[in-house]
Structure formats: structure tokens, C-alpha cells
N, C-alpha and C positions, 0 to 999 in steps of 0.2 A: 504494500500500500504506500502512496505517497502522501505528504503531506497535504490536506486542504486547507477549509477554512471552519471556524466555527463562532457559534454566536450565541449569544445569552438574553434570555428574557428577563425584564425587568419591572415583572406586574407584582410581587412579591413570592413569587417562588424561584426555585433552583433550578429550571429548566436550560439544559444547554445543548443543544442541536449543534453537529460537530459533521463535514463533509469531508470525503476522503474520494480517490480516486484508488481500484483495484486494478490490477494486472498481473493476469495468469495466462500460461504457456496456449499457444494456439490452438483449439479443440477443445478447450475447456466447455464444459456447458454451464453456460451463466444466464440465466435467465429473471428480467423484471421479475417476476416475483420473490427470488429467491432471498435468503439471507443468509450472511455469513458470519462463523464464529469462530472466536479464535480458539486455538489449539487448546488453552484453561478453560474455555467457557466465561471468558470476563470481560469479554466485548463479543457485543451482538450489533451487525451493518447488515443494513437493508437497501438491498438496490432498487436504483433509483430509474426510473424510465428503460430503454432497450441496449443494452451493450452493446460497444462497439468491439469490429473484428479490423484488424489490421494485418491482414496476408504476406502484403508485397513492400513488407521495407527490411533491414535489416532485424531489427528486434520486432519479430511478427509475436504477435502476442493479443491477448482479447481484451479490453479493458472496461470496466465496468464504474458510474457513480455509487456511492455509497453514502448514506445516510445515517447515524447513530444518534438518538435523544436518550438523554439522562436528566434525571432528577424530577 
């Protein structure tokens, strides 16, 4: 995953909505619905809209938005 961005709500709660960009080896199947977690189970991302596939460059690879809200 690479770095995104992320943002905090300020109505009185701890809500912080956190984006991230995924990229996994070509063939992956990464589908809008899906969500991913990591190896502990201590972050859970939820993809965002339809993955992109990238064939024909050197680093072919699939890449996916992700989404995680806490708090």
C-alpha cells in the first residue's frame, strides 16, 4: 500500500476516514466490493469504486483505492 490521505471529522467525535492506494501482482482479483485485511486482522480497507489493471508498463501490476474509517 502506498501512502494516501486522510481526514478527521470535527462534529464531536473521533471519526477518521484514512485513503490508501493498493497494489498487487497482475491477476490479482480485486474486486469493488471486496475488503482487505491485514495479515493481524488490525486494519480492515474497503475498496473503493473499480480497480485499475495496468498490463503494459514495466511494473504491471493491479491497483486498487482503499478506504478505512475508525473511531
Amino acid at each position: 500500500m502506498t501512502v494516501g490521505s486522510s481526514s478527521e471529522e470535527h462534529d464531536a467525535s473521533e471519526t477518521v476516514t484514512t485513503r490508501r492506494v493498493f497494489a498487487a501482482p497482475l491477476g490479482t482479483d480485486v474486486r469493488p466490493s471486496d475488503r482487505i485485511v491485514s495479515l493481524d486482522g488490525s486494519e480492515k480497507w474497503e475498496v473503493i469504486g473499480r480497480p485499475l489493471v495496468f498490463p503494459l508498463t514495466s511494473l504491471a501490476r493491479v491497483e486498487a483505492a482503499l478506504k478505512e474509517v475508525t473511531g
